[in-house]
C-alpha positions as CSV (number, residue, x, y, z in Angstrom):
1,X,0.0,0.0,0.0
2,X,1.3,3.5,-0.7
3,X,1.7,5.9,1.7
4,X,1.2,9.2,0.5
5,X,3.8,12.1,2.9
6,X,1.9,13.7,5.6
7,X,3.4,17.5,5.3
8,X,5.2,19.2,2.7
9,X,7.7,21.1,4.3
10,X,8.6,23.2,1.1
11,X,5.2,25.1,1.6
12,X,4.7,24.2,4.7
13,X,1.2,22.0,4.4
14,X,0.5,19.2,6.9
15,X,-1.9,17.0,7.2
16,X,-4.1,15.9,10.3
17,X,-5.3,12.6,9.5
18,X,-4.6,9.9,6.8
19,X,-3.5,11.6,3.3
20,X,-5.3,10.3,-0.2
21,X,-3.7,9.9,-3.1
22,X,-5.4,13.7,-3.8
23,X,-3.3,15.5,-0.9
24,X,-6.5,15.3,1.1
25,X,-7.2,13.9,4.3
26,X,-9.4,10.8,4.1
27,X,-11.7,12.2,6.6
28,X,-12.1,16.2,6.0
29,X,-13.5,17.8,8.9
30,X,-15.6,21.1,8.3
31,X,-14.0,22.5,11.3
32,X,-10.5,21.5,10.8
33,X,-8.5,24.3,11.6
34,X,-5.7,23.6,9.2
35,X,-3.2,22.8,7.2
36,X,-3.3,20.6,4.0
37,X,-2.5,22.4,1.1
38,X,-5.7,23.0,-0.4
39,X,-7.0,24.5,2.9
40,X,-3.8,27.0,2.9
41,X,-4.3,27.6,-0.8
42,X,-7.8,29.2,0.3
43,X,-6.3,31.9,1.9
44,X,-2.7,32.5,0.5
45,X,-3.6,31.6,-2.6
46,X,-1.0,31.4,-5.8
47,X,1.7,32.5,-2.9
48,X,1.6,28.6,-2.4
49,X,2.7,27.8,-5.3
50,X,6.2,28.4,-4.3
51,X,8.4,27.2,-1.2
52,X,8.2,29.0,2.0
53,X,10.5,31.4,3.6
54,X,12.2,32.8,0.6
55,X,15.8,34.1,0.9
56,X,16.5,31.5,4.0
57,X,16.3,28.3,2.4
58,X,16.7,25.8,-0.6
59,X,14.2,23.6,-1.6
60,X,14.3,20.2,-3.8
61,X,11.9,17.8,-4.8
62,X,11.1,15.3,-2.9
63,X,10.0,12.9,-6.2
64,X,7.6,10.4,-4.9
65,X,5.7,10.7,-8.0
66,X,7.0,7.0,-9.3
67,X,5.0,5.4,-7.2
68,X,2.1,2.8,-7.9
69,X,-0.9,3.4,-10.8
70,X,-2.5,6.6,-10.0
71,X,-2.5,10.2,-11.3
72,X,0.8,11.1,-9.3
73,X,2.8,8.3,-11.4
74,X,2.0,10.7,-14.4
75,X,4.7,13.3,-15.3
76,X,4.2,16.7,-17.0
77,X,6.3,17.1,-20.1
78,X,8.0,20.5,-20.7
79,X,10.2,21.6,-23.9
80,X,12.4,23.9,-24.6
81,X,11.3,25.7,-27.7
82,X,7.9,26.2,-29.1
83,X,4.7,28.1,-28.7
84,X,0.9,27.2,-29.5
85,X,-2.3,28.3,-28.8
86,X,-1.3,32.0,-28.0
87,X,-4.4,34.2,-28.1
88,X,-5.3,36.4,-30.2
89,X,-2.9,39.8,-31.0
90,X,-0.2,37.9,-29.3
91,X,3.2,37.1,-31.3
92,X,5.7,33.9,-30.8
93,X,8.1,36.8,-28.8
94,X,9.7,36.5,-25.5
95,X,7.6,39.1,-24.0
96,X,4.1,38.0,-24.8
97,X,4.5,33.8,-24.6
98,X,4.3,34.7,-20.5
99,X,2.2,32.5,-18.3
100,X,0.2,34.7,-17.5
101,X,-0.7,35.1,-21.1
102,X,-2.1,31.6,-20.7
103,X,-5.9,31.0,-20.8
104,X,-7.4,28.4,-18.7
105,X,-11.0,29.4,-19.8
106,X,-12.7,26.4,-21.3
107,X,-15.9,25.3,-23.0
108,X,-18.4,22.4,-23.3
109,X,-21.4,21.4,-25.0
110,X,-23.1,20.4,-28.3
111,X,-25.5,22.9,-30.1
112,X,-25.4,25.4,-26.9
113,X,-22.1,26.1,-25.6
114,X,-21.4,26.4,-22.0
115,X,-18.4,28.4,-21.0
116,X,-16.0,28.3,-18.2
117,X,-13.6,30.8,-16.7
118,X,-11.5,27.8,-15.1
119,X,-11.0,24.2,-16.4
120,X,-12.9,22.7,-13.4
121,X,-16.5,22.1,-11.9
122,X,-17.4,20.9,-8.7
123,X,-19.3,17.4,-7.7
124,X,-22.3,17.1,-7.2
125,X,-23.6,18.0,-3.7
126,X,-26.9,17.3,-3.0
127,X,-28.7,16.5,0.1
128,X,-26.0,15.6,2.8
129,X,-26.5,18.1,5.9
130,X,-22.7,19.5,5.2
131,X,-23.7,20.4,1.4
132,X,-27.2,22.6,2.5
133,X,-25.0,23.8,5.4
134,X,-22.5,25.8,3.7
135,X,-23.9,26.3,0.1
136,X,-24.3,29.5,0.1
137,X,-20.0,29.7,0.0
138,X,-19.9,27.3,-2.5
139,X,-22.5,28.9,-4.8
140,X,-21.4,32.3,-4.8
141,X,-17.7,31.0,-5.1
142,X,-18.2,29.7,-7.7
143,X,-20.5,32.1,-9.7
144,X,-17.7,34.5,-8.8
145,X,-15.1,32.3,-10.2
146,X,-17.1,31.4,-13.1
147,X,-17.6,27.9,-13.0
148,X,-20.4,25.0,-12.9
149,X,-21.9,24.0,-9.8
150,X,-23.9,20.7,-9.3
151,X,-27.0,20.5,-7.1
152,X,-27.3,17.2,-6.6
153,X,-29.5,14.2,-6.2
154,X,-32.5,14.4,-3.5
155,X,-32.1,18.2,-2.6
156,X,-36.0,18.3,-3.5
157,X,-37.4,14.8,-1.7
158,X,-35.4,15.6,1.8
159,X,-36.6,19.2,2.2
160,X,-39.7,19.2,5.0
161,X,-40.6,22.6,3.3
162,X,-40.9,21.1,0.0
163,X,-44.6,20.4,-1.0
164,X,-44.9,17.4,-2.8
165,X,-48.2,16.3,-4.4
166,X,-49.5,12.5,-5.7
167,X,-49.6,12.8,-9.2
168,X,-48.0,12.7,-12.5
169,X,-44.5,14.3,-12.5
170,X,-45.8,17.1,-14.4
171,X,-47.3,18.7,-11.3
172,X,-46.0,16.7,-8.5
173,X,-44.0,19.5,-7.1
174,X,-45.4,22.9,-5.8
175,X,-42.7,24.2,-3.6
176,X,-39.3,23.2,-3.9
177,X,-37.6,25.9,-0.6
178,X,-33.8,24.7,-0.6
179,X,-34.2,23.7,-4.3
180,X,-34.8,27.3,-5.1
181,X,-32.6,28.5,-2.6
182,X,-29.6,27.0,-4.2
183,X,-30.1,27.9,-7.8
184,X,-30.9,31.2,-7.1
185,X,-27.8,31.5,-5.1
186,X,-25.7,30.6,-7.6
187,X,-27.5,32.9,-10.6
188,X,-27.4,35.8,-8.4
189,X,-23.7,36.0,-9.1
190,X,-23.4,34.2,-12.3
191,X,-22.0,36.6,-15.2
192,X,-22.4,34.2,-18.1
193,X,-19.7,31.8,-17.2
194,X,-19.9,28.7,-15.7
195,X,-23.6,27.2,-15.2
196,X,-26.0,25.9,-12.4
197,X,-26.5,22.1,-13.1
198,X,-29.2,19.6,-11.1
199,X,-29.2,16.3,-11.3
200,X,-31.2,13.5,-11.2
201,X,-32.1,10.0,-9.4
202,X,-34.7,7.6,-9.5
203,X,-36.5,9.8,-6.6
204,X,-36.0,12.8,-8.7
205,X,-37.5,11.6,-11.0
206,X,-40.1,10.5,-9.8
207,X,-40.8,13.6,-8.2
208,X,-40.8,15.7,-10.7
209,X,-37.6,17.9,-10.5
210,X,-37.0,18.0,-14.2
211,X,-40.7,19.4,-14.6
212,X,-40.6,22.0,-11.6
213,X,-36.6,23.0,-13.0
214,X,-37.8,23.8,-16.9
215,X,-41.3,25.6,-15.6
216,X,-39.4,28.1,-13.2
217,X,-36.0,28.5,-14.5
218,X,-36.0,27.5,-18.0
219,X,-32.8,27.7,-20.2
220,X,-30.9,28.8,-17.1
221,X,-30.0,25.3,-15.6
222,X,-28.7,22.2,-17.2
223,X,-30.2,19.0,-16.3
224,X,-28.4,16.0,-15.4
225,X,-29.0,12.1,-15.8
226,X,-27.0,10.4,-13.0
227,X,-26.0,6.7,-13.1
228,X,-23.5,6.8,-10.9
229,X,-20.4,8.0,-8.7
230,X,-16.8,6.9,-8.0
231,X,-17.7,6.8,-4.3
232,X,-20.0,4.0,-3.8
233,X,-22.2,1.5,-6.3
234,X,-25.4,1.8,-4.5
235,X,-27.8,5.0,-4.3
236,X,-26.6,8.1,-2.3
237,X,-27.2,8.0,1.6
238,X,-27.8,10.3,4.2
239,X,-27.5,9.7,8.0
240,X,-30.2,11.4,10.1
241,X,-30.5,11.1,14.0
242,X,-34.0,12.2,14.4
243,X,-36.7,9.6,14.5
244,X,-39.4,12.1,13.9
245,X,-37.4,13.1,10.6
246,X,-36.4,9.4,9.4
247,X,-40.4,8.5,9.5
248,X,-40.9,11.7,7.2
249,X,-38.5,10.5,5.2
250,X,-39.9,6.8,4.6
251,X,-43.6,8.6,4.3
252,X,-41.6,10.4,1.4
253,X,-40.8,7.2,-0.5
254,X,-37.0,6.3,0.6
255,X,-35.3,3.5,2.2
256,X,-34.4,4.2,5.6
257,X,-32.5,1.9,7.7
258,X,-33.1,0.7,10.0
259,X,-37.0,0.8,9.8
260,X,-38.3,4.1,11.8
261,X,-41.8,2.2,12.0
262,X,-40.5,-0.7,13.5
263,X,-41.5,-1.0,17.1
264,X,-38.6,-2.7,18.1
265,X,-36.4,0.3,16.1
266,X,-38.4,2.7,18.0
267,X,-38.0,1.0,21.7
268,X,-34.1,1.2,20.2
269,X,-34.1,4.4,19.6
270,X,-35.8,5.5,23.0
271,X,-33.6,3.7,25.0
272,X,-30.3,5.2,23.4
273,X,-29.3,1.6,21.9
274,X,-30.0,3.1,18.5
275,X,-28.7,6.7,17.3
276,X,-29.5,7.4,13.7
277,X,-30.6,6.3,10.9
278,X,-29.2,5.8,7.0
279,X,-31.5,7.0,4.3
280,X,-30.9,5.3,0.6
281,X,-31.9,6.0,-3.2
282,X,-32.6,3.7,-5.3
283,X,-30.7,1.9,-7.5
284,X,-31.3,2.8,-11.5
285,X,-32.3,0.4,-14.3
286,X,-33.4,-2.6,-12.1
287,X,-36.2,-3.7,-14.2
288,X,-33.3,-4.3,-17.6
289,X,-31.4,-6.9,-18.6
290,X,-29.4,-5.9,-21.4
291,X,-27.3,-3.3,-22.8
292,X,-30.0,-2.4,-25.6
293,X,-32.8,-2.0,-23.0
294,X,-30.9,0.6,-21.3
295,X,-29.6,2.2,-24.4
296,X,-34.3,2.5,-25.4
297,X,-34.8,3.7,-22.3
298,X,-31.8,6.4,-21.4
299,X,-32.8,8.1,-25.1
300,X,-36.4,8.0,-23.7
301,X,-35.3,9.8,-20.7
302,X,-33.5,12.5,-22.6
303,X,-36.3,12.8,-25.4
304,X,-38.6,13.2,-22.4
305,X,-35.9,16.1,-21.4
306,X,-35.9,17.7,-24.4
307,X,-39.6,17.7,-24.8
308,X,-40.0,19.6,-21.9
309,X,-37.7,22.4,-23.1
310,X,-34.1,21.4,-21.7
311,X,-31.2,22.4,-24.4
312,X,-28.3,21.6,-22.1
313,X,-28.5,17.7,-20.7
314,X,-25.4,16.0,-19.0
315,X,-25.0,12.5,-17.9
316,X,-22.9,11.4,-14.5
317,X,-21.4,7.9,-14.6
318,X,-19.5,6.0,-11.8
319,X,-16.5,3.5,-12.0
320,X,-18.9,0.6,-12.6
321,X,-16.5,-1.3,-15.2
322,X,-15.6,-1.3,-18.8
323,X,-19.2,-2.1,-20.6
324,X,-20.9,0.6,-18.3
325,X,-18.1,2.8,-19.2
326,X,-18.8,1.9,-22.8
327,X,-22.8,2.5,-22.7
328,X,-22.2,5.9,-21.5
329,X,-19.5,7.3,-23.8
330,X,-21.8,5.7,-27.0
331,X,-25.0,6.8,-25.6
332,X,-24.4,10.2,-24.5
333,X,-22.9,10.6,-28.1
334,X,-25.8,9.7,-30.1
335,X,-27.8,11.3,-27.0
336,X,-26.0,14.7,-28.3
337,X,-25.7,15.2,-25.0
338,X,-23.6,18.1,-23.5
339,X,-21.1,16.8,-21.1
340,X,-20.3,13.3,-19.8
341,X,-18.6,13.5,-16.3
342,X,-16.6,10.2,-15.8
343,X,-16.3,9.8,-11.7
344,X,-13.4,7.2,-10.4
345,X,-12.7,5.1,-7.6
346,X,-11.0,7.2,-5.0
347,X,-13.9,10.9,-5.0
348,X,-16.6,11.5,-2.8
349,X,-18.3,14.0,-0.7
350,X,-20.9,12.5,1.1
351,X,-21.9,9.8,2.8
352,X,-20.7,5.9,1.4
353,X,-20.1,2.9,2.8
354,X,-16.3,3.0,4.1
355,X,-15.3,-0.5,3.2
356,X,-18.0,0.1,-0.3
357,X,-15.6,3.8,-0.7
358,X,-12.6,1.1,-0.4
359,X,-12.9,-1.6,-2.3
360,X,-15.6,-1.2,-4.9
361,X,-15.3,0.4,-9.0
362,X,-12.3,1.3,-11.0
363,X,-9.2,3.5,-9.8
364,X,-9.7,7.4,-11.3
365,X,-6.7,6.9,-13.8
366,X,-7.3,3.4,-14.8
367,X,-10.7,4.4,-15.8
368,X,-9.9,7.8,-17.3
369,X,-7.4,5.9,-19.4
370,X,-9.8,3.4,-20.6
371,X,-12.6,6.4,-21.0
372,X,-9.8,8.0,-23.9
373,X,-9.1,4.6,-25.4
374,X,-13.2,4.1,-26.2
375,X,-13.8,8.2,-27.2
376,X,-10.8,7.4,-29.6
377,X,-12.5,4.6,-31.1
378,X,-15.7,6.0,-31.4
379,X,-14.3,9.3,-32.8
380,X,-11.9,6.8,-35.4
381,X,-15.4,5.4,-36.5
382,X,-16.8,9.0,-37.8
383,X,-18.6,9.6,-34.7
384,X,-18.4,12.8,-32.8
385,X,-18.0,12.1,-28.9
386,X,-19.2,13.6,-26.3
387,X,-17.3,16.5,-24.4
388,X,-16.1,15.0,-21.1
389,X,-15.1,15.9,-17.4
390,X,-13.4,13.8,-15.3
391,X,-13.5,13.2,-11.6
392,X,-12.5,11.4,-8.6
393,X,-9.4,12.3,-6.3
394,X,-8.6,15.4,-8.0
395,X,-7.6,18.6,-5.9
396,X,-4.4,19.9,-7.3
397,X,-3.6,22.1,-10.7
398,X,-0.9,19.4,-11.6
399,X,-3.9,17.0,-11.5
400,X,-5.9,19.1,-13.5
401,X,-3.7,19.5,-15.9
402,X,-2.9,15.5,-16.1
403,X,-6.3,14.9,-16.5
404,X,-7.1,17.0,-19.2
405,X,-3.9,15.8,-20.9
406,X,-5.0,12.0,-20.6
407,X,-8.8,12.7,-21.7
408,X,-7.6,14.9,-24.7
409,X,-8.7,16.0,-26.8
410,X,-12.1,15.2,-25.6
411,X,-11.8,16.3,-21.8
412,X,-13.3,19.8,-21.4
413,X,-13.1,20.3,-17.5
414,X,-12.0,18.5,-14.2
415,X,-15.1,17.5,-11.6
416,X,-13.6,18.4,-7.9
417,X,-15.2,17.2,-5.2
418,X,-14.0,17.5,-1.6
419,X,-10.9,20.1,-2.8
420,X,-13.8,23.2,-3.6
421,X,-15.3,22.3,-0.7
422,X,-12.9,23.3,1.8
423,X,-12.3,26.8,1.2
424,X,-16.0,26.8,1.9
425,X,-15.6,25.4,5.2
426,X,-12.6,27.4,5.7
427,X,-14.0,30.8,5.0
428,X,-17.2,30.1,6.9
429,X,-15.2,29.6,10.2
430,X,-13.4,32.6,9.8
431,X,-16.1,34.7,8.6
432,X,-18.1,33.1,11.9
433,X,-15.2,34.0,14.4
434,X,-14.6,38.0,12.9
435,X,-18.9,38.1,12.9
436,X,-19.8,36.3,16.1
437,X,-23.6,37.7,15.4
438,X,-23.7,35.6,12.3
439,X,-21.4,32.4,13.2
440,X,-25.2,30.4,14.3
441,X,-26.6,31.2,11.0
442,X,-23.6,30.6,8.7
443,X,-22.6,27.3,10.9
444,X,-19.4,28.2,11.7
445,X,-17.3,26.2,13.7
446,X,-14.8,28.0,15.1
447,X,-14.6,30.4,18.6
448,X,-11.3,31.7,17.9
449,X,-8.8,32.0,14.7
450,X,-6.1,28.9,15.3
451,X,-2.4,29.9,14.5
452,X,-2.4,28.6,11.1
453,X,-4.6,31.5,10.5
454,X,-3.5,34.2,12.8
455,X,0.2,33.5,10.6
456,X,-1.4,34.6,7.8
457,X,-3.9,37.9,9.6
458,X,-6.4,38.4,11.6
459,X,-8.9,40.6,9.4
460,X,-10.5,39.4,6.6
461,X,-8.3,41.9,4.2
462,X,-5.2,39.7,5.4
463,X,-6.1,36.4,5.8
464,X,-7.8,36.2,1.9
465,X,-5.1,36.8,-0.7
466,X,-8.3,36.9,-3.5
467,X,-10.2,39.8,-1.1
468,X,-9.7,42.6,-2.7
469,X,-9.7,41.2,-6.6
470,X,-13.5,39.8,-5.4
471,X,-14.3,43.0,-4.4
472,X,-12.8,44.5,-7.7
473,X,-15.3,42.5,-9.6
474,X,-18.5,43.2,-7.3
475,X,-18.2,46.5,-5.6
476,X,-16.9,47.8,-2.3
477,X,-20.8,47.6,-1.5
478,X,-21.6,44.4,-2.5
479,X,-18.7,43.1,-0.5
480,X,-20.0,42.9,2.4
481,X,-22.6,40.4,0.9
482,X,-20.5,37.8,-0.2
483,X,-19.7,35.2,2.1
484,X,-16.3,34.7,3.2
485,X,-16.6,31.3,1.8
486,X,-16.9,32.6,-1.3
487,X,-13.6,34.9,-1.0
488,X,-11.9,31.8,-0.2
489,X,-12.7,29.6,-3.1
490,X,-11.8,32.6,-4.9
491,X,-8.7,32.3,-3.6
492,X,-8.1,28.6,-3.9
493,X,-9.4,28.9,-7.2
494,X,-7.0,31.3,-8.0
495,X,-4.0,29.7,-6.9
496,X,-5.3,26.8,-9.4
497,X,-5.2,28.9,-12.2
498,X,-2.0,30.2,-11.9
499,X,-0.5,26.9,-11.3
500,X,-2.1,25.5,-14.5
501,X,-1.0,28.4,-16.4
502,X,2.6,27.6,-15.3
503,X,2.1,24.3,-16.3
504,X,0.8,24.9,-20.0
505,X,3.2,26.9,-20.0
506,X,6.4,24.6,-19.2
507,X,4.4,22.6,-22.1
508,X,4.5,25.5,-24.8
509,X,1.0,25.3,-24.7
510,X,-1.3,28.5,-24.7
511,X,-4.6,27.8,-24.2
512,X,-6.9,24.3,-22.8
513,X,-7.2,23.1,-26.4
514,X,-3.1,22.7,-27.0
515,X,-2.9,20.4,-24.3
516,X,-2.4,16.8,-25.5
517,X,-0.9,13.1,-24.2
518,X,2.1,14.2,-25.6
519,X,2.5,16.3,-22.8
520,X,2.4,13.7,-19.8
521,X,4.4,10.6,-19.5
522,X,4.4,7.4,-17.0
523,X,6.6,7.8,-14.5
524,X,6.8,3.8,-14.0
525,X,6.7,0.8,-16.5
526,X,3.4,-0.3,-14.6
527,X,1.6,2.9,-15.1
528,X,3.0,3.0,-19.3
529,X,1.0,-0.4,-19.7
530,X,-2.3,0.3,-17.9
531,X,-2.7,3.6,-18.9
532,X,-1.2,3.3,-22.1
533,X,0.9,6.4,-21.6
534,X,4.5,6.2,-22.6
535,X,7.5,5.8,-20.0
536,X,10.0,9.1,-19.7
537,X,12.5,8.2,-21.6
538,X,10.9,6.4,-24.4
539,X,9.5,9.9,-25.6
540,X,11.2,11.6,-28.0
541,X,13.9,9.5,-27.9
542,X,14.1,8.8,-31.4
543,X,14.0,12.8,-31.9
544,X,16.7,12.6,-29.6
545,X,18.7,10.2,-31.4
546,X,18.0,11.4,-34.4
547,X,20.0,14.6,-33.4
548,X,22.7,12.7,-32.0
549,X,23.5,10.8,-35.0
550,X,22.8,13.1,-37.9
C-alpha cells in the first residue's frame, strides 16, 4: 500500500489525518482548523505555489511521483522551444509567450455552448447536511469564479418545506424551498460563465424535479442524468439522528435503515441503543437486462428532457467497469448530450459505505485511461464524442492539468469534489469568528482564529489573498454580501489557475485546447501499460537520437 507524505515542508502544508492519493485527508473535517494544502491555498492563494520562507532556504523535490498506478505516477512534459495556442494579437516573442498570457477558460457542450472561466466544476452536492450547510459559500464562489456548480440528487425529496403532491410528475411538485434556494444562489452572481446544473435519481424523477426545474427556470440550468459515482455502487445515503425526521422520510418514499416504523427500532431508539438512521436512493435500471434495454430507455429519458424544453442535458457515470463505461460514452454521443462527467474510484463528498468507498469500482486513472481509449475509437469510426469531465481524487492544478492531458482531446473540465469544498468550510469559520452575530446562521465552527490562520492575519483583508480582486469584480458595497466562503474559493481557485498556467506553459501550450498526451508521460513501467501512456525516456527519444546521429 502507498503511503502518501503527511506535510510538505517546502510550503509548509500538513496534514491531520490519513492523506489520499489527492493531498487530502481521508476524513475532512468542516471545522478543521488547518493545514493541507488545499485549505492554505484558500487563503494565500498562488503564494503557495512556491516554497516558504524565501531568501533563508533551498528547496528540492522530494520525487515520490513514481510510485504505484495513480494520477501522481503521471509526469508533465516540458520543452524547450515552441509556442501554440497563444491568443489572439499575441506574437511567438519572448515578451508575450508569458504564463500569465495563458488562458485556462474552457468550453463544453453540443449545439449550446457552456463556457468556463477555469477548467474545473465541482461534484455534485446534494442533500448531505454538510452540502445545505455551507452552500451559500460554494454557490457564490463559484459564480464568482465562473464555473459549474452541481445540485445534486434528492435536494427536492429531503426538504420538510418542499410540498410534494400524488400525481403525475408534471405537477408533483409545488414548492421546492432549498431547491430554489440553491439555484438562485448561484445565478445571483453568475455573469455568463460557468452554469447551475441539477441532477437526477430515480426519486427525482419520480418527483418531478425535471418538470418544476424547466417551468421556473428554463434555459438557465442544465439537467443531469445520473448513473453513478466513484464513491459507492449503490444509491446516495444520508444519515439522520431524528426519528421524527427518518419516518418523514420513509412517508416520502425512501429507504431508511433501520426501519423508523418498526416497534422494536423505536424501543431502540428510546432507549439510546439506537442513534441514527441511513437514508438510501434507489438503484437505477433494475427492471433491464441488457445493454439495448438501457440504451431504449436512457434516449427515452433525454427525449422526455428535451420535450420539456431542456437544451443543455449532461450525464454522470460511476466507475462501474468497462461495458458501463462503454454504454455511456456511446449513448451520451448519439444522445448529443452536453457533457459526460466520468467519476473514479478514490472521490466522494458524502456519505458511502467505508469498506464500499474502499474496495468497490475502477481507480480514477485506470478508468480515465480506458474512458480515452473508447472516445478514440468511437471518434476513429466518424462519430463525434461527447465532451467530457473527469472526476474522482482530484484537488491539485498538476492534476488538472494530467487529466485533461489523458482525456484529450475530448476532456473539457476537471469535476472536484471535496478540494472546492474546503475553502467553503474554511472561510465560513473565519467569517463566523470575525462576525460572532452571524457564526449560528452561517454554521461556523470556530470560537477563535487557530495559529495557522493568525500567521497569515487576523482581518478578513489579510487572511484572503483573493479579497480585494472579489471586491474589484462586485463593488466595495456588494462586498460585504458575499460570504467569506466565497472569498476563499476565490482564492483557492485562484491559486489553481495560476498553477495550470505555469504548467501549460512549461508545455508550450497556450490555451486548454493545445494540451495533449504528448505532454504527460508514465513515471513507472506499470503505469506506461495500464494507462497506455509512454514511460520518460521512451519519448522523443528517437527525436533525440536522431539529433545525435545526424
Amino acid at each position: 500500500m502507498i503511503e502518501w507524505p503527511k506535510n510538505n515542508d517546502a510550503i509548509g502544508a500538513v496534514n491531520r489525518g490519513v492523506p489520499a492519493e489527492s493531498g487530502l485527508c481521508t476524513s475532512c473535517h468542516a471545522d478543521c482548523k488547518g493545514r493541507c494544502e488545499a485549505w492554505l491555498s484558500s487563503l494565500k492563494g498562488r503564494k503557495l505555489l512556491y516554497p516558504r520562507d524565501f531568501g533563508n532556504i533551498t528547496a528540492g523535490s522530494a520525487n515520490t511521483t513514481h510510485l504505484g498506478v495513480n494520477y501522481n505516477s503521471l509526469r508533465i512534459q516540458g520543452y524547450n522551444y515552441g509556442a501554440k495556442g497563444l491568443p489572439q494579437g499575441l506574437s511567438t516573442s519572448a515578451d508575450d509567450c508569458i504564463f500569465p498570457n495563458v488562458s485556462v477558460a474552457t468550453q463544453f457542450g453540443g449545439a449550446v455552448k457552456t463556457t468556463a472561466s477555469v477548467p474545473i466544476m465541482t461534484g455534485a452536492l446534494g442533500s448531505t447536511a454538510i452540502a445545505r450547510k455551507y452552500w451559500d459559500g460554494f454557490a457564490v464562489g463559484a459564480a464568482l469564479v465562473g464555473i459549474p456548480i452541481v445540485v445534486g440528487e434528492n435536494v427536492v425529496g429531503i426538504d420538510p418545506d418542499a410540498i410534494i403532491h400524488e400525481g403525475s410528475p408534471a405537477n408533483r411538485i409545488e414548492k421546492a424551498p432549498e431547491l430554489d434556494r440553491r439555484i438562485e444562489t448561484y445565478l445571483r452572481y453568475f455573469d455568463g460563465n460557468g452554469a447551475i446544473i441539477v441532477q437526477l435519481n430515480v426519486e427525482d424523477t419520480r418527483n418531478g424535479v425535471a418538470e418544476y426545474v424547466i417551468d421556473k427556470y428554463g434555459d438557465k440550468v442544465i439537467i443531469e442524468l445520473k448513473w453513478g459515482q466513484g464513491a459507492k455502487d449503490i444509491g446516495g445515503e444520508i444519515q439522520v439522528d431524528d426519528i421524527d425526521y427518518a419516518r418523514f422520510l420513509k412517508a416520502r418514499g425512501y429507504l431508511v435503515d433501520p426501519d423508523p416504523t418498526d416497534p422494536a427500532v423505536q424501543e431502540a431508539y428510546r432507549n439510546g441503543g439506537l442513534k441514527s438512521f441511513a437514508r438510501h436512493s434507489r438503484l437505477g435500471y433494475t427492471n433491464l437486462g441488457t445493454a439495448d434495454d438501457v440504451r431504449e430507455d436512457f434516449m427515452s429519458s433525454v427525449d422526455h428532457l428535451r420535450g420539456l424544453g431542456y437544451q443543455r442535458i449532461s450525464l454522470k457515470t460511476g466507475s462501474y467497469g468497462m461495458e458501463a463505461l462503454a454504454m455511456a460514452i456511446k449513448f451520451a454521443s448519439q444522445a448529443r448530450l452536453d457533457l459526460l462527467t466520468v467519476d473514479g474510484s478514490g472521490g466522494g463528498t458524502g456519505m458511502s459505505p467505508w469498506n464500499m468507498m474502499e474496495t468497490w469500482g475502477v481507480p480514477s486513472l485506470l478508468l480515465h485511461a480506458k474512458t480515452h481509449e473508447y472516445a478514440s475509437l468511437l471518434a476513429a469510426q466518424g462519430e463525434d464524442v461527447v465532451d467530457l469531465a473527469f472526476g474522482g481524487g482530484l484537488a491539485r492544478e498538476d492534476h488538472v492539468f494530467k487529466a485533461l492531458a489523458l482525456g484529450a482531446p475530448f476532456t473539457k473540465l476537471v469535476c472536484m469534489g471535496r478540494a472546492v469544498m474546503i475553502p467553503g468550510f474554511l472561510g465560513t469559520n473565519i467569517e463566523g469568528v470575525l462576525h460572532p452575530e452571524r457564526k449560528a446562521a452561517i454554521h461556523g465552527s470556530w470560537d477563535g482564529l487557530p495559529p495557522a490562520v493568525k500567521d497569515v492575519g487576523t482581518k478578513a483583508e489579510e487572511i484572503f489573498a483573493g479579497y480585494f480582486d472579489v471586491q474589484a469584480k462586485v463593488g466595495a458595497e456588494e462586498m460585504k454580501n458575499i460570504p467569506y466562503g466565497a472569498i476563499a474559493m476565490w482564492t483557492f481557485t485562484d491559486k489553481l489557475a495560476a498553477g495550470l498556467q505555469q504548467l501549460m506553459a512549461g508545455a508550450r501550450a497556450f490555451s486548454i485546447d493545445k494540451i495533449s498526451r504528448d505532454d504527460i508521460f508514465a513515471a513507472n513501467r506499470e503505469t506506461e501499460r495500464e494507462a497506455k501512456v509512454p514511460f520518460i525516456t521512451d519519448v522523443m527519444d528517437e527525436a533525440a537520437r536522431a539529433i545525435l546521429t545526424s
